[in-house]
N, C-alpha and C positions, 0 to 999 in steps of 0.2 A: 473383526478387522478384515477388511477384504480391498484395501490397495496396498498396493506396490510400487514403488520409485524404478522406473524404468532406466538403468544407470547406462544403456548402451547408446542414449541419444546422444549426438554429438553435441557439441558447443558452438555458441556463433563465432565469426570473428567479428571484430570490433573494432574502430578505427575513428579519430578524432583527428579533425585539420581545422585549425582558426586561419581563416581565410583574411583575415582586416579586425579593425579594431571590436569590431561589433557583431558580427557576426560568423558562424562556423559552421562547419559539415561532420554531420557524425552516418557512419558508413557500419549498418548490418550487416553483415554477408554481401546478399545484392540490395539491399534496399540502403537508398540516400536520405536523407534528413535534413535538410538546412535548420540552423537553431541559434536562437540569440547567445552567442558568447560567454560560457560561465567557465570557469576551472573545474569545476564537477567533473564536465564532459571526457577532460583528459584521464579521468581518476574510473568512468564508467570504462572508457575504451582500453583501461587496461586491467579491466574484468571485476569491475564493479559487481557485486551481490552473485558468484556464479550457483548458488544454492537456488536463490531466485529466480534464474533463469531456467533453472533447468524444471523447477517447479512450470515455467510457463508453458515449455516446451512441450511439455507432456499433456499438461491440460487445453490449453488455445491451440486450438486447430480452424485452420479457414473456413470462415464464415461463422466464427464463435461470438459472443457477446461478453463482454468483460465490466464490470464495476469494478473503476479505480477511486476508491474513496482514502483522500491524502495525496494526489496526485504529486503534486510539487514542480519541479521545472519540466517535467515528462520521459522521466526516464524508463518507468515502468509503460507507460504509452505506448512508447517505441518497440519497447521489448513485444511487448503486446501485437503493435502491427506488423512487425518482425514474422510473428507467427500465425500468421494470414488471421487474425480477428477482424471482423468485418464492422461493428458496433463494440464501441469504449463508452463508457459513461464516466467522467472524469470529475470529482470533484476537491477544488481546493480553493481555501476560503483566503489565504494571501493575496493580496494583492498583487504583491510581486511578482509573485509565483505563476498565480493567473495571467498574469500580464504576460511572460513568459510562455506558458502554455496557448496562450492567444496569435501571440507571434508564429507558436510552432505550426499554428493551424493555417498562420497568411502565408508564411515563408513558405506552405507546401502545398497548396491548395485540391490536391488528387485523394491528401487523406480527411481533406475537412467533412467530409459527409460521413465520414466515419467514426468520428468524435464528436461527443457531447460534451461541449464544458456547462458547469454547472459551478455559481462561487457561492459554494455552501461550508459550513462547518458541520459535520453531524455529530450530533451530543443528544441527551437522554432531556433536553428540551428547547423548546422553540422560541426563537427570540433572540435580543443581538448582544451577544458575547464579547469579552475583554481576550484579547490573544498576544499571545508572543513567544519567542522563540526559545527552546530549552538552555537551559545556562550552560555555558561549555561548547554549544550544537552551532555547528556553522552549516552542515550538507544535509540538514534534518527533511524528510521527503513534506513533513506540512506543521507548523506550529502547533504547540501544547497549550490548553487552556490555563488561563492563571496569569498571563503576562497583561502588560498593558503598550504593547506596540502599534497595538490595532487592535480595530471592531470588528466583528462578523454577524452575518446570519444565521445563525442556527437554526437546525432542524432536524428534527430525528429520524431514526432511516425509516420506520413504519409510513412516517409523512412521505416523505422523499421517495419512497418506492409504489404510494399509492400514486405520486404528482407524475413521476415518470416510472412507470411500469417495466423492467428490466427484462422482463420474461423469466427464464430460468438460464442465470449465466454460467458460463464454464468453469471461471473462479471469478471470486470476489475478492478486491485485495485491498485492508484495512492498516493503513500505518496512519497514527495520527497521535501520537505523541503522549502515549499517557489517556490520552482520553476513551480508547477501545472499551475501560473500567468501566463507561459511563453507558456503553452499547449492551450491559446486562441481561436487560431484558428482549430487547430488541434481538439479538443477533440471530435468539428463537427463527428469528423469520426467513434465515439463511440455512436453517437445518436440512436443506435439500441438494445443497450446494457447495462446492468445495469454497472453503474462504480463509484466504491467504493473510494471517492476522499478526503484524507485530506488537508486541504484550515491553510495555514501558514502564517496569513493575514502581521505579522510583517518582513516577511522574504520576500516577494516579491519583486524581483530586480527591480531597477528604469525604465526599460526598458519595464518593464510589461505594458502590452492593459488592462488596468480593464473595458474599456466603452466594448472593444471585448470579453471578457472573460464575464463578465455580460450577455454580448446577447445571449452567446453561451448557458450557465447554465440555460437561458431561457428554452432552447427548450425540458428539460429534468423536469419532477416531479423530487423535491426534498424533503429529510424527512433527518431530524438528527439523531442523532445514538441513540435517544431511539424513533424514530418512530413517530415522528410529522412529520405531514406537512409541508412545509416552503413554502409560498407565497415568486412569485420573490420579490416582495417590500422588505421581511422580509431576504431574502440569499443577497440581494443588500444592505442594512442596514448591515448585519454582516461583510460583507465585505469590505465595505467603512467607517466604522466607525474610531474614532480616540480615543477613551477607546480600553486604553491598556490591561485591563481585565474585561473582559463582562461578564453578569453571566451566557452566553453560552461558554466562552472561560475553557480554562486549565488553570492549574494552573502558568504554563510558560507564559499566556496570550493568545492573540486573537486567539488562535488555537481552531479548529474545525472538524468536521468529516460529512460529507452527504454522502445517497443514491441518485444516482441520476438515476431516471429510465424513459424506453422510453415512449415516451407519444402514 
């Protein structure tokens, strides 16, 4: 084990104004954002995910390169450009969502060379997927496989990091709903890198490798989002468990949040 959660970084401030019906400003510190109008934004600006944050803080530094995989309306984006990252790789397979994300790039045009959208789903194969939103999920950062709202393209990250080549980023950050079960094999390919992974223990397709995806989370230091340690025993417990709400999970249940960094 050789990081450490640097606890003396400060915090941003945060700040939401809907400006008219459709449109809003959400305010970093100094950095301004124009963004198509959601209720989220008032929920981010009153300190939305700060475990998350401070996760970025520590690792994006200016001129960083980031894959956002799960993107959603672009919260983590922000947060991201917040912290002088200079290359975002952004992918999210919503429509919406994208659409959203597309906006944030017209609405601001100083950070569009900055970001990469990409409207991909990434899963453990290629080809166009059935999608839809967790049951219960209304602010979910990118739909869980299994629904039938929408189609996507899938692609798995092996593909998707040969087509766009990331380099080596400062973190990689995977929330997509349950489907992380499906990145098993693949995540192998992030073992050099720190990768910010939310784990959807009740949303995992039937189809998912847990004995593969265990082995893989091996190879990586893990720590929860306020900075413990977790022994594989203790990430292998939370994962295989059959308590619907742990008193590390959310309030939605077994849902979780790790750092996972290189050994």
């Amino acid at each position: 084990m050789t990081f450490e959660f640097d606890r003396s970084i400060p915090r941003f401030s945060r700040d939401y104004r809907q400006d008219d019906p459709e449109y809003g400003t959400v305010t970093i510190d100094e950095d301004v954002f124009r963004v198509v109008h959601d209720p989220f934004w008032r929920k981010f600006a009153s300190g939305w995910e700060p475990d998350t944050e401070r996760v970025y803080r520590q690792l994006i530094k200016p001129g960083s390169t980031v894959l956002d995989i799960g993107a959603w309306i672009g919260p983590t984006v922000l947060l991201a450009l917040a912290c002088g990252a200079q290359r975002i790789i952004a992918l999210e397979p919503n429509p919406g969502s994208h659409a959203a994300l597309g906006s944030l790039l017209k609405l601001n045009p100083e950070i569009a060379s900055r970001v990469e959208l990409h409207e991909y789903a990434v899963s453990d194969q290629m080809g166009r997927v059935s999608m839809g939103m967790a049951k219960g999920e209304t602010d979910t950062s990118t739909s869980g496989l299994g629904g039938s709202e929408f189609t996507a393209t899938a692609i798995t990250l092996e593909r998707f990091m040969k087509d766009h080549p990331p380099g080596r980023a400062s973190l990689v950050k995977i929330d997509i709903e349950g489907s992380e079960a499906l990145l098993a094999g693949d995540l192998a390919l992030l073992a050099d890198q720190p990768v910010h992974l939310s784990i959807h223990v009740p949303l995992f397709p039937e189809r998912a490798d847990i004995h593969t995806l265990l082995g893989t989370l091996s190879r990586f230091d893990a720590f929860d989002d306020r900075g413990k340690y977790l022994q594989t025993g203790e990430l292998s417990a939370r994962i295989t468990t059959h308590t619907s709400h742990p008193p590390w999970g959310s309030r939605h249940g077994n849902y979780f949040e790790v750092l996972l960094v290189p050994r």
